[in-house]
C-alpha positions in Angstrom: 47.6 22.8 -13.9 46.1 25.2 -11.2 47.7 28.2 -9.7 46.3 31.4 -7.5 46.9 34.2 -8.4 46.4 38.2 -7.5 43.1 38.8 -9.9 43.4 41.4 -12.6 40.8 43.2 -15.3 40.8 40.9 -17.8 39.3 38.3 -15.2 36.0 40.1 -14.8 34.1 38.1 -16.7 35.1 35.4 -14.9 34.3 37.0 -11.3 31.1 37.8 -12.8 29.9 34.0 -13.2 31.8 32.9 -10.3 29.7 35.4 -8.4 26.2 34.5 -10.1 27.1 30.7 -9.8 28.0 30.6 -5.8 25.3 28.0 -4.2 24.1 30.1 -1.7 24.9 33.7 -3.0 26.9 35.8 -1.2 26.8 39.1 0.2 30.4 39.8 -0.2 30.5 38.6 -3.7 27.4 40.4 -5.5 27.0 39.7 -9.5 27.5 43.0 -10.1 29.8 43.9 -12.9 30.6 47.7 -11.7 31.3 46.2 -8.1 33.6 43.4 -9.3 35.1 45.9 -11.5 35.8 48.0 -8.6 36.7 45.2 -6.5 39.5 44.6 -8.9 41.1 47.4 -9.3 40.7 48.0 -5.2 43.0 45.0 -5.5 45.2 45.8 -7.8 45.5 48.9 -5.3 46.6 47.2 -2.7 49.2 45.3 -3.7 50.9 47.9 -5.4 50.8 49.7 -1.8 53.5 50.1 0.5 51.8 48.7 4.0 53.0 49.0 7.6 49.6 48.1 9.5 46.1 46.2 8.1 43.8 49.3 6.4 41.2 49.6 4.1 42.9 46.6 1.6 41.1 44.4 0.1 43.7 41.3 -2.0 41.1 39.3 -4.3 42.6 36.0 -5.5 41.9 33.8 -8.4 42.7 30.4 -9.0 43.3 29.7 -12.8 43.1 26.4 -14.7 46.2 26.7 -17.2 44.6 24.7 -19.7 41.4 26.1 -19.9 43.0 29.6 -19.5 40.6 31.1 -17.2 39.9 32.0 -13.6 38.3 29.1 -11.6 37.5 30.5 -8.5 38.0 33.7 -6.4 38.5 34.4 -3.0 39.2 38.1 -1.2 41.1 39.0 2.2 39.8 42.1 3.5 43.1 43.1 5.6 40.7 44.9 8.5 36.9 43.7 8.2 35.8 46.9 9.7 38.1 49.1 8.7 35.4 51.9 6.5 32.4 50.7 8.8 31.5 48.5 11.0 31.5 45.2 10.7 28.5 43.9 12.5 27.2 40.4 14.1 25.0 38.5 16.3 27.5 37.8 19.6 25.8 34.6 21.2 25.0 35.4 25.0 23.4 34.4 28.2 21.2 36.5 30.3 20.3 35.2 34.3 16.7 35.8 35.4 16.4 35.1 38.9 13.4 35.6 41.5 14.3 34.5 45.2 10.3 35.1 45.7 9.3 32.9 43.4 12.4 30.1 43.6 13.5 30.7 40.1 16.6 31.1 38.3 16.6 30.7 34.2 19.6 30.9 31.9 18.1 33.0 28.5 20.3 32.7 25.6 20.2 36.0 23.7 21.5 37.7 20.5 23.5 41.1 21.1 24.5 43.5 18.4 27.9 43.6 18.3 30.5 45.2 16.0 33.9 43.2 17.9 35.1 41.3 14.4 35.8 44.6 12.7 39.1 45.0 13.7 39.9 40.7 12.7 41.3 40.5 9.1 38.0 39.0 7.3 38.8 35.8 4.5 35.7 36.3 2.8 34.3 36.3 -1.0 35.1 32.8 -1.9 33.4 30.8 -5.0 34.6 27.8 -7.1 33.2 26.7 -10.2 31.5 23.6 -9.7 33.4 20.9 -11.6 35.9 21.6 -9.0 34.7 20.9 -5.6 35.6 17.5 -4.0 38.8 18.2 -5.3 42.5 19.9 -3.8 41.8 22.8 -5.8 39.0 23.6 -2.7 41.9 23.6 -0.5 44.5 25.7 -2.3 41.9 28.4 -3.3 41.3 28.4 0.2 44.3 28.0 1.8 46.4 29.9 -0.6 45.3 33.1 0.9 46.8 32.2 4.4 50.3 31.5 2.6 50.5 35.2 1.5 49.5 36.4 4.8 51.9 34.3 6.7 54.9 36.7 4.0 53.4 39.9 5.0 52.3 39.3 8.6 52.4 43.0 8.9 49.4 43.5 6.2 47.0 41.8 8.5 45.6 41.6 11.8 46.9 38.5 14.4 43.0 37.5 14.3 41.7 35.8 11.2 37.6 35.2 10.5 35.7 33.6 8.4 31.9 34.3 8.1 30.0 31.2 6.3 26.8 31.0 4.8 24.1 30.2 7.1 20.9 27.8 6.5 18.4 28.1 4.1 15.3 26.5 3.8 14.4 24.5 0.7 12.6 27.7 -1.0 16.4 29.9 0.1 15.1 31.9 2.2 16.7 32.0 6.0 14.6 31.2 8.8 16.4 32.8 11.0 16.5 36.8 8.6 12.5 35.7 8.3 11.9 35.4 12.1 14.5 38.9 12.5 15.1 40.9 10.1 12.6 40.6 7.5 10.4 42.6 10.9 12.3 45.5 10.1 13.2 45.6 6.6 10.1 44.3 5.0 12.1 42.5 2.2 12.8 39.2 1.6 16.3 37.7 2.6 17.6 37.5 -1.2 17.1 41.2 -1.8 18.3 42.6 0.9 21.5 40.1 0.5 22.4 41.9 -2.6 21.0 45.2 -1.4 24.4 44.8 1.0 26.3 43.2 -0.9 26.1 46.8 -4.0 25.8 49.2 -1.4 27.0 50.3 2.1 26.1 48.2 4.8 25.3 51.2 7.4 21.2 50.4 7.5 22.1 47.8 9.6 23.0 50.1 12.4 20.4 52.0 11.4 17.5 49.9 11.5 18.1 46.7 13.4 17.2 45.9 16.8 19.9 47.6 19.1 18.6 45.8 22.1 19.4 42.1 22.5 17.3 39.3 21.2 15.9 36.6 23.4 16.2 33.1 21.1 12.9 31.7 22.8 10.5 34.3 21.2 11.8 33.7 17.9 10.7 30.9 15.7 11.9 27.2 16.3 12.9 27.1 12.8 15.1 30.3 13.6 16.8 29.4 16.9 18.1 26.2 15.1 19.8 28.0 12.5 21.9 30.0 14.4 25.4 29.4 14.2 24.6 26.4 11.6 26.3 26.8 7.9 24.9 26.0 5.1 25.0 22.3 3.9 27.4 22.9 0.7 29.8 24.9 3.6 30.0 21.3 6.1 33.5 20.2 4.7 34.5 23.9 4.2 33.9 24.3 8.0 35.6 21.4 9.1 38.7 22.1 7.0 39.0 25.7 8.9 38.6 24.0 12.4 40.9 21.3 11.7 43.2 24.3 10.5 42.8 25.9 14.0 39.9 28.3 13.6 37.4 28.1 16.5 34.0 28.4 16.7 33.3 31.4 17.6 29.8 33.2 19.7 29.7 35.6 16.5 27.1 35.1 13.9 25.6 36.3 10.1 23.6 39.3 11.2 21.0 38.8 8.1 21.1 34.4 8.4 22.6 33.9 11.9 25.7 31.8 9.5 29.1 31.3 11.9 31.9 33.0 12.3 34.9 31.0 12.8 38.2 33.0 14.1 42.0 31.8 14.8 44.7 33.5 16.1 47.2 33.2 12.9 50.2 31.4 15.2 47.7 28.8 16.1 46.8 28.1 12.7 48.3 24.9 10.8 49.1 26.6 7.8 51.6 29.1 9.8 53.0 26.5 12.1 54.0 24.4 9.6 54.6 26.1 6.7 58.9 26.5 5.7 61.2 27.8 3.9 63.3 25.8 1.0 65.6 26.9 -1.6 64.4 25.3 -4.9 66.0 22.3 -6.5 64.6 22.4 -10.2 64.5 18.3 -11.3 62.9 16.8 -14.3 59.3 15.5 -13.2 59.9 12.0 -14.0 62.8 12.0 -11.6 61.2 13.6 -8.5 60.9 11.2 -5.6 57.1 10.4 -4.7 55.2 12.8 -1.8 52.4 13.9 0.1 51.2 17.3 -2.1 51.9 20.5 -0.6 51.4 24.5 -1.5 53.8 26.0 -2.4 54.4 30.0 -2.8 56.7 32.6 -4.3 57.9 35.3 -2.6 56.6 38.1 -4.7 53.9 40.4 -3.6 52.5 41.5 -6.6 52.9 38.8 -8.8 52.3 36.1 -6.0 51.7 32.7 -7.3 50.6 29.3 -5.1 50.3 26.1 -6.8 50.0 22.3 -5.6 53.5 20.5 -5.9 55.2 17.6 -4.1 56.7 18.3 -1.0 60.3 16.4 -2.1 62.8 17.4 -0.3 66.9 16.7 -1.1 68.8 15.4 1.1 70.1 18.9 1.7 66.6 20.5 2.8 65.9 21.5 -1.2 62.4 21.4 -2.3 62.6 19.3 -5.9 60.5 21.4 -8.3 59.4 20.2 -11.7 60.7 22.9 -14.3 57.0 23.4 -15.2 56.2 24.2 -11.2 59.2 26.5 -10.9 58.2 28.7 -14.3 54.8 28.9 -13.4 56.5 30.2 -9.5 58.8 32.4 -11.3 61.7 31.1 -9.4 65.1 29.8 -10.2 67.2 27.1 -8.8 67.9 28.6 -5.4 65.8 31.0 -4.8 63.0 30.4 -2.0 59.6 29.2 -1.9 57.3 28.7 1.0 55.7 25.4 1.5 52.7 23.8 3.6 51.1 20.3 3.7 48.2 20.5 1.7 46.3 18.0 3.6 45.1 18.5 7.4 44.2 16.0 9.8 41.3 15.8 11.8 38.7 17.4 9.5 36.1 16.0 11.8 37.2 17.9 14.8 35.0 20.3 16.4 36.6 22.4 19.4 33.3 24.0 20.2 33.4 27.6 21.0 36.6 29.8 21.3 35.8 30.7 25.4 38.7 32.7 25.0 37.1 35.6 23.6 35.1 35.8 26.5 
């Protein structure tokens, strides 16, 4: 049985091969053991804090496989992505050049420095152990995170991102950091992503490009990575867009990865996510359904699992005994539950023009 979980010390061992393990490695999730231990108790931090508005706080998650008795996979909300600095990206733009003398009128597509995500609430930090992807437990490590910001709206910002690993090349590196940044930092795309990733993240203001950058003087290999994920990410992508994040013009400023944002009443997991008082029922008795997460109602001792969204007559979620233990909830109390599937992974809305 799976469950997520608010991550605590005794997990560090787990971060730290969760972290060494992701496929490609990520900035936010460094295999660093004072980091993760920091991370941790930043955690812990936050929610043992009293919170009006989105801050500084960082929530890292686990998902634990009861029988093995370890941590699974990890995944973070930072409540206000730029809330101690900046939290910088490519914005995707379009410049006019235009001569009346000489008949001509181009459209240049440019890159501009651009610091606009920092005030979204940033779902970040997210590995799974391998024996574990293709399966549900992608989706409630995931998805989990939005069901305990949809209890403590006030926490986070109404803007959600998500910032995915960009393309790498078959050597990982990134075209795009080797046609960009590599120019101004002289180091190779794998150290300085775990240069930012153990230290603070202000070089980038103070050594790349402030002026924009034209996409036809960098390399071919570079302008077609921008805005494209990285190939293990495709499904991940597609599960957020079918959620209701959108495309956004906002990319990876070291690997030109995308940034996909949603207003949180837009997203599926909000919309139709409900409160049921529980029903506790022996397993063998419950009525079959389509799986669903569902979620306590405690802040510090959260807990999301995958259960079967059986409802009595009387709008009751059945729970098996074993679901409602591992919840922590008694016959009557409340849970929150979502579908666990999504339709229309496929779906591609293109770019949020909203933003514009």
């Amino acid at each position: 049985m799976l469950v997520v979980r608010p991550a605590r010390p005794a997990d560090l061992p787990a971060l730290e091969r969760l972290a060494g393990s992701a496929t490609p490695r990520l900035t936010n999730l460094p295999a660093h053991r004072d980091r993760l231990e920091e991370r941790i108790a930043r955690s812990q931090r936050a929610f043992d804090a009293e919170v009006e508005f989105p801050g500084d706080e960082h929530y890292t998650f686990v998902l634990e496989d009861l029988e093995r008795g370890e941590a699974v996979g990890t995944a973070t909300i930072r409540a206000q992505a730029g809330a101690q600095e900046a939290y910088y990206t490519y914005r995707q733009e379009t410049l006019i050049h235009a001569s009346q003398q000489l008949d001509v009128r181009r459209e240049v597509p440019t890159l501009s420095l651009s610091h606009e995500v920092s005030e979204a609430s940033l779902l970040c930090a997210y590995s799974l152990d391998p024996h574990y992807r293709g399966t549900s437990a992608e989706s409630l490590l995931r998805r989990a995170r939005l069901m305990f910001i949809a209890q403590y709206p006030e926490r986070f910002a109404e803007v959600l991102a998500m910032a995915f690993p960009g393309y790498l090349d078959s050597e990982q590196q990134s075209p795009f950091w080797n046609s960009v940044g590599r120019h101004f930092f002289v180091r190779d795309f794998q150290e300085i992503n775990y240069i930012a990733g153990v230290r603070s993240k202000s070089f980038i203001a103070e050594v790349m490009p402030q002026f924009p950058l034209y996409l036809a003087l960098l390399s071919p290999q570079a302008r077609a990575a921008v805005g494209r994920e990285h190939p293990a990410y495709e499904s991940a992508v597609g599960e957020m867009l079918a959620e209701g994040f959108l495309r956004s013009r906002h990319v990876d400023i070291f690997d030109a990865g995308p940034v996909v944002k949603g207003e949180r009443s837009r997203l599926e997991s909000f919309r139709q996510a409900a409160w049921h008082p529980v029903r506790v029922r022996p397993a063998h008795s419950l009525p079959d359904a389509e799986p669903a997460m569902v979620a306590n109602q405690r802040l510090g001792d959260f807990r999301c699992v995958v259960a079967r969204y059986a409802l009595s007559p009387t709008g009751q979620l059945m729970l098996s005994p074993e679901h409602a233990e591992l919840l922590g909830v008694e016959e009557g109390r409340a849970v929150l539950a979502a579908p666990l599937a999504l339709a229309g992974t496929e779906h591609d809305p293109g770019y949020d023009e909203g933003e514009l």
